[in-house]
Backbone as CSV, one residue per row, in Angstrom:
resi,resn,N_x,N_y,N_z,CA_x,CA_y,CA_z,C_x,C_y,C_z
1,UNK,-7.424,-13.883,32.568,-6.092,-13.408,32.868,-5.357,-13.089,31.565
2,UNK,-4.818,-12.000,31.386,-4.107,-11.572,29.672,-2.941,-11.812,29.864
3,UNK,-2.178,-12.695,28.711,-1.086,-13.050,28.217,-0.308,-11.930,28.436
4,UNK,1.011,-13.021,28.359,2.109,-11.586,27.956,2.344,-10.900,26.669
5,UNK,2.379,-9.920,26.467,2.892,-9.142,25.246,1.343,-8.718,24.588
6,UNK,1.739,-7.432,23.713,0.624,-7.239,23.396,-0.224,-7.829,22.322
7,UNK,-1.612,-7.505,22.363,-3.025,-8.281,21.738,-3.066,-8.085,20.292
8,UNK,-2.954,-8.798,19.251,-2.743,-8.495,17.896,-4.509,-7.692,17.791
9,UNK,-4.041,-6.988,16.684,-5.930,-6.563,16.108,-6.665,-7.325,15.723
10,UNK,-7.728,-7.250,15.796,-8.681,-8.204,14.240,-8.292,-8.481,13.240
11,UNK,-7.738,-7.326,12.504,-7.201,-7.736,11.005,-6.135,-8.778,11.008
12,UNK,-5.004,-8.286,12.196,-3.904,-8.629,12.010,-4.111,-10.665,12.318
13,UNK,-5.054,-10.810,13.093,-5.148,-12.108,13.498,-6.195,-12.748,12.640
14,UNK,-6.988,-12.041,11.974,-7.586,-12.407,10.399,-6.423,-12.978,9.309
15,UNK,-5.961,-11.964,9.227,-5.003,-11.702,8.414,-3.788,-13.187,8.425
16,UNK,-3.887,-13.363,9.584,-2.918,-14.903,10.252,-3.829,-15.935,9.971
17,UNK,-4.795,-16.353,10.284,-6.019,-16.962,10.139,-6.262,-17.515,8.513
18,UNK,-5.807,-16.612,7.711,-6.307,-16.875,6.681,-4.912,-16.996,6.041
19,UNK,-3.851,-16.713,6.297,-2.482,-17.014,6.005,-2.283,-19.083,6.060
20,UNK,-2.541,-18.759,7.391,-2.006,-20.299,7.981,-3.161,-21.215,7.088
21,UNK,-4.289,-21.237,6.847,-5.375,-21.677,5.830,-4.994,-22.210,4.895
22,UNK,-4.101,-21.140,3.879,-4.303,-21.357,3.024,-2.534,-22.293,2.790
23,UNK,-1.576,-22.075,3.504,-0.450,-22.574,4.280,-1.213,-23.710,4.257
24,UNK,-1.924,-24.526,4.685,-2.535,-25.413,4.402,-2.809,-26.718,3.693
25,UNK,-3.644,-25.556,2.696,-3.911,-26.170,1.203,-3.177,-26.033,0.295
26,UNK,-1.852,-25.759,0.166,-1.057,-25.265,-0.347,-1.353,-24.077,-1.727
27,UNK,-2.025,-22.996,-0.928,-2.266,-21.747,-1.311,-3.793,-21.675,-1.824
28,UNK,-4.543,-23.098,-1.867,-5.725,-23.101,-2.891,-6.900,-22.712,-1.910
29,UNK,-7.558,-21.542,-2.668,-8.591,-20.498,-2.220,-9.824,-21.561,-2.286
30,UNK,-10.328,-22.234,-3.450,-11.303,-22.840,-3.439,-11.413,-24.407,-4.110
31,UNK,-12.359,-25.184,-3.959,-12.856,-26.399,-3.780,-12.848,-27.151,-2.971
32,UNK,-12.493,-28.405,-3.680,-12.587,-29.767,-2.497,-11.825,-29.327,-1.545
33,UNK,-10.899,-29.290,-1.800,-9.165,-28.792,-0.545,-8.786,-27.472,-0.526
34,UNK,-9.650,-26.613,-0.323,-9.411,-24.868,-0.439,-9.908,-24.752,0.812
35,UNK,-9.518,-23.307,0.902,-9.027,-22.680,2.447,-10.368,-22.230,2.535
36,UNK,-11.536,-21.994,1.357,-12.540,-21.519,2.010,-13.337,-22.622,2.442
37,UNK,-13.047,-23.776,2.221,-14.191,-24.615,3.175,-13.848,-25.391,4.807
38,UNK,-11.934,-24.845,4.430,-11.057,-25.062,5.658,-11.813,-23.956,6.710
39,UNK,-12.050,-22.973,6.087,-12.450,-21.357,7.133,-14.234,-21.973,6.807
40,UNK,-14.742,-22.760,6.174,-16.127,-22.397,6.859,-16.827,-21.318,6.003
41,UNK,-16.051,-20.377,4.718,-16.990,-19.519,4.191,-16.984,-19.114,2.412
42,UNK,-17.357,-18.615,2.096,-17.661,-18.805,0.789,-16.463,-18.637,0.026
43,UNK,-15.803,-18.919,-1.242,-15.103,-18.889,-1.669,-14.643,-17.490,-2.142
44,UNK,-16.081,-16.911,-2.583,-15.680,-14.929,-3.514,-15.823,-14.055,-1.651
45,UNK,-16.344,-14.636,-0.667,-15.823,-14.189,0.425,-14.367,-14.063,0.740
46,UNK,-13.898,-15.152,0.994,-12.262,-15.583,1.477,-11.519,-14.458,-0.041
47,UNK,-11.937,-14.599,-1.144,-11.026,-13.736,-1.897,-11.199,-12.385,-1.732
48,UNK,-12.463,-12.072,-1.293,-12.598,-10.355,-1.189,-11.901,-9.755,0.226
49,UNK,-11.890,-10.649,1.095,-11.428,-10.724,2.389,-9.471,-10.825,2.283
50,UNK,-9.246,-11.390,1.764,-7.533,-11.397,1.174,-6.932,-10.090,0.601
51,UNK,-8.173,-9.406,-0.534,-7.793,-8.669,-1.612,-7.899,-7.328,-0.344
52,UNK,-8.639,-7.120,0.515,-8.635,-6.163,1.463,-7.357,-6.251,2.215
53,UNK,-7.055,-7.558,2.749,-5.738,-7.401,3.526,-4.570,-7.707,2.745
54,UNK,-4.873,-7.226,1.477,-3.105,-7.326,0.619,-2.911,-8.950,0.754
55,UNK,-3.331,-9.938,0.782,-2.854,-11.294,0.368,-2.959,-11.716,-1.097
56,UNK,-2.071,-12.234,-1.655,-1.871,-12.596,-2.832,-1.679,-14.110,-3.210
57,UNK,-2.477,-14.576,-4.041,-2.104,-15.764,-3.892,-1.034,-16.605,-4.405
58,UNK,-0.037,-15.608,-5.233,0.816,-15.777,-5.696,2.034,-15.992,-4.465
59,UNK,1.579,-15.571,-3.078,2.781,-15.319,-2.258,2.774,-16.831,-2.029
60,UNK,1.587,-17.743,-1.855,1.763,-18.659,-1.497,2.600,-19.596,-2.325
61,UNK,2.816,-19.901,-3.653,3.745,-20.216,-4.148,3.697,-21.963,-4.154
């Protein structure tokens, strides 16, 4: 049965996915407490994957 309102894209719910992640770890891409072992995938993954959807890790702050 589909929700109300409309269905975000792939990217856009990637794009959230890897927001809220790193929201997280407080912005940290990799190691012990980084968003890439929070997501399950490689670390120069999660950054090439960011650098495509305009995330910066500076936004995280």
């Amino acid at each position: 049965m589909p929700g109300p309102g409309p269905l975000k894209t792939l990217r856009e719910q990637e794009r959230d996915h890897i927001l809220a992640a790193l929201h997280r770890t407080g912005g940290r891409v990799s190691g012990a407490q980084g968003a890439a072992l929070l997501l399950d995938i490689n670390p120069k993954t999660l950054e090439a994957r960011m650098k495509k959807l305009g995330i910066r890790r500076t936004v995280m702050g």
